[in-house]
C-alpha positions as CSV (number, residue, x, y, z in Angstrom):
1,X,0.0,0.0,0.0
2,X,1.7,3.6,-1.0
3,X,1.8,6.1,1.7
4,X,-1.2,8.2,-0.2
5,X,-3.6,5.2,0.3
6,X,-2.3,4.1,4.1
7,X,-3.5,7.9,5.2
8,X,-6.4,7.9,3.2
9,X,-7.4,5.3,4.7
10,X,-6.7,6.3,8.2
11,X,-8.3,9.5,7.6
12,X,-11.4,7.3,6.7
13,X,-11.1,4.8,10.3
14,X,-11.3,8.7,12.2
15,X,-15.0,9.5,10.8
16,X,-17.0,9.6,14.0
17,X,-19.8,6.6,13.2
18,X,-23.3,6.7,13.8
19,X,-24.9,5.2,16.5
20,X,-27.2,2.1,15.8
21,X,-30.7,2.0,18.6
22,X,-29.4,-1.3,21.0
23,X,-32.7,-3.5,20.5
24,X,-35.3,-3.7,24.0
25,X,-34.3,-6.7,25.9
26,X,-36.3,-10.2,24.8
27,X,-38.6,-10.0,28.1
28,X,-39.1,-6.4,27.3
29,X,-39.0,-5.5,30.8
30,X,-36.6,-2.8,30.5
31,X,-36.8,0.5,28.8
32,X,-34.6,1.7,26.2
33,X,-32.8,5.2,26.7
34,X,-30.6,6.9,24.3
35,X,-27.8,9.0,26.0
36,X,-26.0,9.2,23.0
37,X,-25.0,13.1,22.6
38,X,-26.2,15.0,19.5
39,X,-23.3,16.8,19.1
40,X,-20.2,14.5,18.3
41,X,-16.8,14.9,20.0
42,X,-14.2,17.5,18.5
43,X,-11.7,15.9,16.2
44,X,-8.4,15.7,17.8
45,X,-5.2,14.0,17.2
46,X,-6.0,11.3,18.9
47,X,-8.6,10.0,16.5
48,X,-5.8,9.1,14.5
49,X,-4.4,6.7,16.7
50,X,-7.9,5.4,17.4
51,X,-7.9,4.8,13.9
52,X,-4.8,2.9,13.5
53,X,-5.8,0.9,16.6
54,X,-8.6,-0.2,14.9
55,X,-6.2,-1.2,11.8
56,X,-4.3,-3.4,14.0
57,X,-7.6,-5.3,15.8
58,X,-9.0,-2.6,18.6
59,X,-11.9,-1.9,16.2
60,X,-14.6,-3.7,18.7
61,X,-12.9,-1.4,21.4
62,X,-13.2,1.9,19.9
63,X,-16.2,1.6,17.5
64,X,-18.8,-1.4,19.1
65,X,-22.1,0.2,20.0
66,X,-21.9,-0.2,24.2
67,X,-25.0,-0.2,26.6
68,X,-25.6,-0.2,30.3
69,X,-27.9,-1.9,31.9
70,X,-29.3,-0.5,35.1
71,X,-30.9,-2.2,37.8
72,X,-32.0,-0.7,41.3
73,X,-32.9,-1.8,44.7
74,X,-36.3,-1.5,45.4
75,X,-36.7,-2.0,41.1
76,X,-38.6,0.9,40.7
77,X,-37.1,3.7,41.7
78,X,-36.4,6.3,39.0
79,X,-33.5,7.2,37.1
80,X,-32.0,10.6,36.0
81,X,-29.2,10.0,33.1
82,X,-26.8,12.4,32.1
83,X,-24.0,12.7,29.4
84,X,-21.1,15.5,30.9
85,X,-18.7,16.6,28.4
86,X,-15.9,18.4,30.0
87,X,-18.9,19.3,32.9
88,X,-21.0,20.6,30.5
89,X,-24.6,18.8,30.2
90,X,-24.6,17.1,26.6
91,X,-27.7,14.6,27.6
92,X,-30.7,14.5,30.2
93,X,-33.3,11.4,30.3
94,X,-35.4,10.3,32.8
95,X,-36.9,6.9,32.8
96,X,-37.9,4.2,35.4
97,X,-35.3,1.4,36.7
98,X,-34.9,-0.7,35.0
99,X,-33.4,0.5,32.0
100,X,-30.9,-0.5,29.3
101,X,-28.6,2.5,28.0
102,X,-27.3,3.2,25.1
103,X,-23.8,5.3,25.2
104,X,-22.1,6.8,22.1
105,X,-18.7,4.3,20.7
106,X,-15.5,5.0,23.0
107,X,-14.3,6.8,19.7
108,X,-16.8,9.3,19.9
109,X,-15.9,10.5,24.0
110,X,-13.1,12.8,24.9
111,X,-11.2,11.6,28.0
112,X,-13.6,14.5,30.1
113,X,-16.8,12.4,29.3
114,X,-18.4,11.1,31.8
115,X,-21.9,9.2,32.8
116,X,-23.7,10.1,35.9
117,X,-26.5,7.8,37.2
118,X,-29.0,9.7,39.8
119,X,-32.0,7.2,41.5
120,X,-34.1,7.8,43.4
121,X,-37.6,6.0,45.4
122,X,-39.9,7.4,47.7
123,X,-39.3,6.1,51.1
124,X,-35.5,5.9,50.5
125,X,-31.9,7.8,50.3
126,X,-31.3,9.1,47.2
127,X,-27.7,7.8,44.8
128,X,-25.6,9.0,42.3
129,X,-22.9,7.2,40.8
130,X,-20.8,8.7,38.0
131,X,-18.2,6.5,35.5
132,X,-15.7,7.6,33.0
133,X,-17.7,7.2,29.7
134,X,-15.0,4.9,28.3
135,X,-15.1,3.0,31.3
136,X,-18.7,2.4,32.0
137,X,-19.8,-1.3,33.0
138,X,-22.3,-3.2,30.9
139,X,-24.3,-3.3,34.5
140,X,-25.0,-1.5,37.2
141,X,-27.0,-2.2,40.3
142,X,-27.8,0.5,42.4
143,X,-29.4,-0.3,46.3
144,X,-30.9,2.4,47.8
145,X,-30.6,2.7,51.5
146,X,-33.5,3.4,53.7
147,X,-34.5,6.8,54.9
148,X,-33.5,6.8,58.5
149,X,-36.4,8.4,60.2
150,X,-40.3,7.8,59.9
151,X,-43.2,9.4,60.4
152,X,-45.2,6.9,62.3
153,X,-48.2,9.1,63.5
154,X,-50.2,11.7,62.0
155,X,-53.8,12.6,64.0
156,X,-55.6,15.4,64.4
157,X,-58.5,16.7,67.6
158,X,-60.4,19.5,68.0
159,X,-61.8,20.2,71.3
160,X,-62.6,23.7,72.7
161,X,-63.1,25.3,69.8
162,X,-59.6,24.5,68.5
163,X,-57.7,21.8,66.6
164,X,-54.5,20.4,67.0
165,X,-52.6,18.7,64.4
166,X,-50.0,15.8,66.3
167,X,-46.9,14.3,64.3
168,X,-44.9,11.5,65.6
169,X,-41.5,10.5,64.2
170,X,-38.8,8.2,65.0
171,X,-36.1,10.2,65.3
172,X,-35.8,14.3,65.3
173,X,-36.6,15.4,61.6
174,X,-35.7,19.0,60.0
175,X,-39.1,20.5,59.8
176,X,-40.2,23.3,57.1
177,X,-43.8,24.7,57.6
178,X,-44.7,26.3,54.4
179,X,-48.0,29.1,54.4
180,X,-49.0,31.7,51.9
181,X,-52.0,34.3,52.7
182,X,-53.1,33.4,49.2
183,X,-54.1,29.7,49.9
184,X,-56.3,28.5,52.9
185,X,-53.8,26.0,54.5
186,X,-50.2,25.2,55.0
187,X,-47.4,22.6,54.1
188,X,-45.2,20.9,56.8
189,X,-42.4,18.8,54.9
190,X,-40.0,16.4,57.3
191,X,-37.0,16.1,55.4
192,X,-35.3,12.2,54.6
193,X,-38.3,10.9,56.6
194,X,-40.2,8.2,55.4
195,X,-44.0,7.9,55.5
196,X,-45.2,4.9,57.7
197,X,-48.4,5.2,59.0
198,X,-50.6,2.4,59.7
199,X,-53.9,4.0,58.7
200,X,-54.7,7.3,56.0
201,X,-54.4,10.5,57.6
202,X,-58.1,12.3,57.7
203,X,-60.3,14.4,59.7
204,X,-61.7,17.5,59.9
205,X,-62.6,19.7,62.8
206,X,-62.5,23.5,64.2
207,X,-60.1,25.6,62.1
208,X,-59.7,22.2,59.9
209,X,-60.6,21.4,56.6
210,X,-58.6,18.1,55.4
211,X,-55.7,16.6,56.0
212,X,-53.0,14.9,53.9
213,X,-49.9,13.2,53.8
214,X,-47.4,11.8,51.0
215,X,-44.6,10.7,50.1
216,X,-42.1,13.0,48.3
217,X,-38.8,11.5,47.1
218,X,-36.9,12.1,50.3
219,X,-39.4,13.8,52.3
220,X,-43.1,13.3,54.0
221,X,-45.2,15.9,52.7
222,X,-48.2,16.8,54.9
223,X,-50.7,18.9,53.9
224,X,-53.3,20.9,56.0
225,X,-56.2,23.0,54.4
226,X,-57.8,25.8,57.0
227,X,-61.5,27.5,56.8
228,X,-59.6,30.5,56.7
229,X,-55.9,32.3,55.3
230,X,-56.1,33.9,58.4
231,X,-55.8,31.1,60.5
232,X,-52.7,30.8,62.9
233,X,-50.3,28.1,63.2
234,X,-48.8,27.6,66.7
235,X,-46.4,24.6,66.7
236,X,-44.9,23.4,69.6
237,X,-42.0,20.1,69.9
238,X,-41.5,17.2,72.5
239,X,-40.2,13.6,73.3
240,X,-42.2,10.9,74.5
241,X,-39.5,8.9,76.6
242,X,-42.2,5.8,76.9
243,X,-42.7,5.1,72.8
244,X,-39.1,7.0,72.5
245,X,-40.7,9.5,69.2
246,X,-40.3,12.7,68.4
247,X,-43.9,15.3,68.8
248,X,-44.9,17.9,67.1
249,X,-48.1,19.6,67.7
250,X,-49.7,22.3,65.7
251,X,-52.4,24.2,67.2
252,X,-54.9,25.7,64.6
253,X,-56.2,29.4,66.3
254,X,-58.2,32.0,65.6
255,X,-55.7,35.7,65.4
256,X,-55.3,36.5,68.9
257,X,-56.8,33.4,70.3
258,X,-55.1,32.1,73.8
259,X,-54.9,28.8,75.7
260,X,-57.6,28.8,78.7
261,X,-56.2,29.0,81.9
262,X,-56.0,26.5,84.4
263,X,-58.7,28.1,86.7
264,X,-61.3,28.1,83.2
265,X,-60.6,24.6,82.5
266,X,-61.0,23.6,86.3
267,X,-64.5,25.7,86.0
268,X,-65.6,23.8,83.2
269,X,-64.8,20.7,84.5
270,X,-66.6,21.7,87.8
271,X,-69.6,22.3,85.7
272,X,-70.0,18.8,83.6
273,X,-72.9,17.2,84.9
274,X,-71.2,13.7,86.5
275,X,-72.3,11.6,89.4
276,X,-70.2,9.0,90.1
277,X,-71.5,5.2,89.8
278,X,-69.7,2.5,89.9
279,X,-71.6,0.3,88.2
280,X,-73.0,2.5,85.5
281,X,-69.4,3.4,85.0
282,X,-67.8,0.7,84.1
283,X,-70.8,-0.6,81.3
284,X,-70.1,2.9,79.9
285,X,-66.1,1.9,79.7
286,X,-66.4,-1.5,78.8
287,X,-66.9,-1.4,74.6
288,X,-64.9,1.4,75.0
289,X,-61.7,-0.5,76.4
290,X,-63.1,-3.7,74.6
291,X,-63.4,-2.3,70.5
292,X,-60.5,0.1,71.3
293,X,-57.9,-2.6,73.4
294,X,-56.4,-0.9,76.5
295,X,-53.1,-0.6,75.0
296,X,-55.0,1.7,72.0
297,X,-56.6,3.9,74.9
298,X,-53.5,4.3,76.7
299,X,-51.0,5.4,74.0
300,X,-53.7,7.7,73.1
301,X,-54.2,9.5,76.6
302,X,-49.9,10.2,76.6
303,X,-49.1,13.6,76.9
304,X,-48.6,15.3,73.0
305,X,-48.2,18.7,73.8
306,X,-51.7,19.9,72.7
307,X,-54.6,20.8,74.4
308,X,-56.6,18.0,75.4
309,X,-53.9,17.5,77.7
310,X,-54.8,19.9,80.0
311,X,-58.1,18.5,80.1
312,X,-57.6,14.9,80.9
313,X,-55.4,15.9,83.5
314,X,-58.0,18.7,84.9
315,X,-60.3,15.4,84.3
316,X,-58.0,12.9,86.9
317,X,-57.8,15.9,89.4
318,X,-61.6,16.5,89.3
319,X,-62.6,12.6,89.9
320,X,-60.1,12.4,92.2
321,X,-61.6,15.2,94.7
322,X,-65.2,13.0,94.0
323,X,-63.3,10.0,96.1
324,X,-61.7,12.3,99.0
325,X,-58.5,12.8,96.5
326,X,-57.9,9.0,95.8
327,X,-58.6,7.3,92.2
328,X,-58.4,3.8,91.9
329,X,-57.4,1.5,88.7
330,X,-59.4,-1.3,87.9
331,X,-56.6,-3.8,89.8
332,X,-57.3,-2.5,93.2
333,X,-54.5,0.0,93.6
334,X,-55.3,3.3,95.0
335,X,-53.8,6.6,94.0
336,X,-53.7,10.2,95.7
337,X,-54.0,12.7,93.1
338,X,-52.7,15.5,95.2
339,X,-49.2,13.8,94.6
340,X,-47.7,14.9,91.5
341,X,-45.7,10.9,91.6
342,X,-48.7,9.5,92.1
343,X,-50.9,11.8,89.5
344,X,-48.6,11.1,86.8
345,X,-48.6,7.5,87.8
346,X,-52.4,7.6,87.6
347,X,-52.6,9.6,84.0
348,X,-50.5,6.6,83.2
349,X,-52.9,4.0,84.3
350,X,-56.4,6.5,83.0
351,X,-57.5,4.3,80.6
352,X,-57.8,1.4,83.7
353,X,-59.1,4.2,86.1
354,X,-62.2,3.5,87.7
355,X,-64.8,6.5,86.2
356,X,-62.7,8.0,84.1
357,X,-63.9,7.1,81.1
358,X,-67.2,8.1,82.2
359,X,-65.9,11.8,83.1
360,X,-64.2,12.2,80.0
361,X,-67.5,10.9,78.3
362,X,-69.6,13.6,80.0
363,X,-67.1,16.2,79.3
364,X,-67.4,15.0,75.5
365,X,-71.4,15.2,75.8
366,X,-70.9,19.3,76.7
367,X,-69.2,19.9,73.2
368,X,-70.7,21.0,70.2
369,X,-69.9,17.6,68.2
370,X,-70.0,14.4,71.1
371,X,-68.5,12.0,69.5
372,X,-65.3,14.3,67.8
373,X,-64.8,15.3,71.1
374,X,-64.6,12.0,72.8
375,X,-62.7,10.6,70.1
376,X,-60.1,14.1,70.6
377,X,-59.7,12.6,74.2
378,X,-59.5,8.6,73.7
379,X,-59.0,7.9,70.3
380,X,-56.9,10.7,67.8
381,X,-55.8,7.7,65.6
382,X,-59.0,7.1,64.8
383,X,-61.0,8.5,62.1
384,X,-64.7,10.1,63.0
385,X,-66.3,7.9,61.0
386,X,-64.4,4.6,62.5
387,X,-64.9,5.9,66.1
388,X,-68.8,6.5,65.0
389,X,-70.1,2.9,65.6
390,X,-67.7,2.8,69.3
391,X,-69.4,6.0,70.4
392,X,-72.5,4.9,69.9
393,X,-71.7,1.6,71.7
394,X,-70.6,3.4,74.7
395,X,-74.0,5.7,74.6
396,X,-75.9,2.8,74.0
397,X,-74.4,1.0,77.5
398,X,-74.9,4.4,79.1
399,X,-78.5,5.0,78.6
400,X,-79.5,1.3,79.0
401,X,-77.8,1.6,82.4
402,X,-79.5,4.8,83.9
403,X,-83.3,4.1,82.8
């Protein structure tokens, strides 16, 4: 061959080729994503030697159409594919895992190409993972890590003319409440936290339109529409030490508005219409503790910051000066409710507290909506229309006792 020819046909091995679309897979499972870049690679010396390489057997190296295939853990998480040339964004897709890639020939990428995988699932830790674009595998699995908090509680009560919104999570979140005066409502987003709650947020109430909660990528959205822009948003944080989560309560007020004092609640309590009875008492409580479960009734009387609390413990106080200042559970042990040990011990114990129910029940009987009320005190996990058929259980045993 005379020199003339040789570099002709070197000249002729440099041509950038053009890419062939890589078939779907057989079980056709996977998409198919072209991240080839429109605009070929500048021609530079070194196309020459790619093109004598490929004289002297590197031709499958340098000009063999080369996929990925891309596989996540969970499988469905969603890809974002890019194609960087020399940082600058040549290629964007976005598909669902998983996927099979198709990438331009190694002798159409500079040596500052590079592939960047982003996934990402809801519920889980977002991943990147970025390759030399000559050096890309033929596949890739990605495993996603779980988020490492959760959002295990979301209820909501209105007593007393307000409602409070209560969030539990497993560990302490970064918390972004969201409100514009142009929409009736706010957003509160818990960063990397994942969204595990037994039963569909819902409810409505004083203040309260709907409630929502999703999942977003990384975060639990909840969402909260008002009656009103004007409506205030008082939020307040704690730690339960017993169920070891993280509280957040958010008070829904009117402008203004202001928690009742001690002496009004104690006043209203005064005022609810309750005899004791022992016997009329404990019908009242029993489908309460038996369509609830005890364990139900006493996460649900903890302390969350918001203010039914005040109430129930106004509540204990109140029976307690009915019995000479002693409660007692339903094992036989006796507690003075003028000790603050032995109070706390008894709020502990209120859903096995002889009469308590009852009290609470009668408190719930002077608000504008019964049943909301009672199930505010006993039962914010529940929805109104699945506490509906217990209330009405509980009224039924009341007036069958006290014809």
């Amino acid at each position: 061959m005379t020199p003339a020819r040789f570099l002709f046909a070197c000249a002729l091995l440099c041509l950038p080729l053009v890419a062939v679309s890589a078939a779907p897979p057989a079980d056709g499972v996977a998409s198919v994503v072209d991240l080839i870049p429109t605009e070929r690679a500048a021609w530079t010396p070194k196309n020459v030697l790619v093109g004598l390489s490929g004289v002297f057997g590197g031709w499958s190296y340098w000009y063999a159409e080369r996929t990925m295939q891309v596989e996540t853990v969970p499988p469905d998480a969603v890809l974002g594919l890019y194609y960087l040339r020399q940082n600058f964004q040549k290629r964007f897709e976005r598909t669902d895992a998983p996927a099979t890639v198709k990438l331009p020939p190694r002798a159409d990428t500079t040596a500052k190409d590079a592939v960047r995988v982003h996934a990402s699932a809801n519920g889980y830790l977002s991943k990147d993972l970025s390759f030399d674009s000559r050096d890309v595998p033929e596949r890739v699995t990605i495993t996603l890590s779980a988020l490492p908090n959760s959002l295990v509680f979301l209820g909501q009560t209105s007593f007393a003319g307000r409602t409070t919104v209560v969030l539990r999570t497993t560990e302490q979140p970064e918390v972004r409440l969201t409100k514009t005066t142009r929409s009736s409502g706010f957003t509160i987003a818990l960063t990397r936290t994942a969204l595990k709650l037994e039963s569909t947020a819902s409810g409505s109430g004083a203040r309260l339109r709907s409630i929502d909660a999703s999942q977003v990528g990384e975060d639990a959205i909840v969402r909260i529409e008002t009656d009103s822009p004007d409506t205030e948003v008082r939020s307040k944080q704690s730690f339960d030490p017993v169920s070891s989560h993280y509280v957040y309560t958010f008070d829904l007020v009117l402008p203004g508005a202001t928690a009742p004092s001690d002496a009004a609640i104690r006043a209203r309590l005064d005022a609810t219409p309750y005899t004791p009875s022992p016997a009329c008492d404990a019908r009242y409580a029993e489908p309460l503790r038996a369509k609830l479960g005890e364990a139900a009734i006493a996460d649900a009387l903890r302390p969350s910051g918001g203010i039914t609390d005040l109430y129930r413990r106004e509540a204990m106080l109140r029976l307690g000066r009915t019995h000479s200042g002693v409660v007692r559970t339903t094992s036989g042990e006796s507690l003075r409710t003028g000790s603050a040990l032995e109070l706390a011990l008894a709020l502990q114990s209120a859903a096995n507290v002889e009469g308590y129910l009852a009290l609470l029940g009668a408190l719930a009987r002077s608000e504008p909506e019964p049943a909301d009320a009672l199930r505010s005190l006993i039962a914010p996990q529940l929805s109104a229309a699945e506490f509906a058929p217990i209330y009405d259980a509980a009224e039924a045993a009341r007036a069958s006792c006290h014809r």
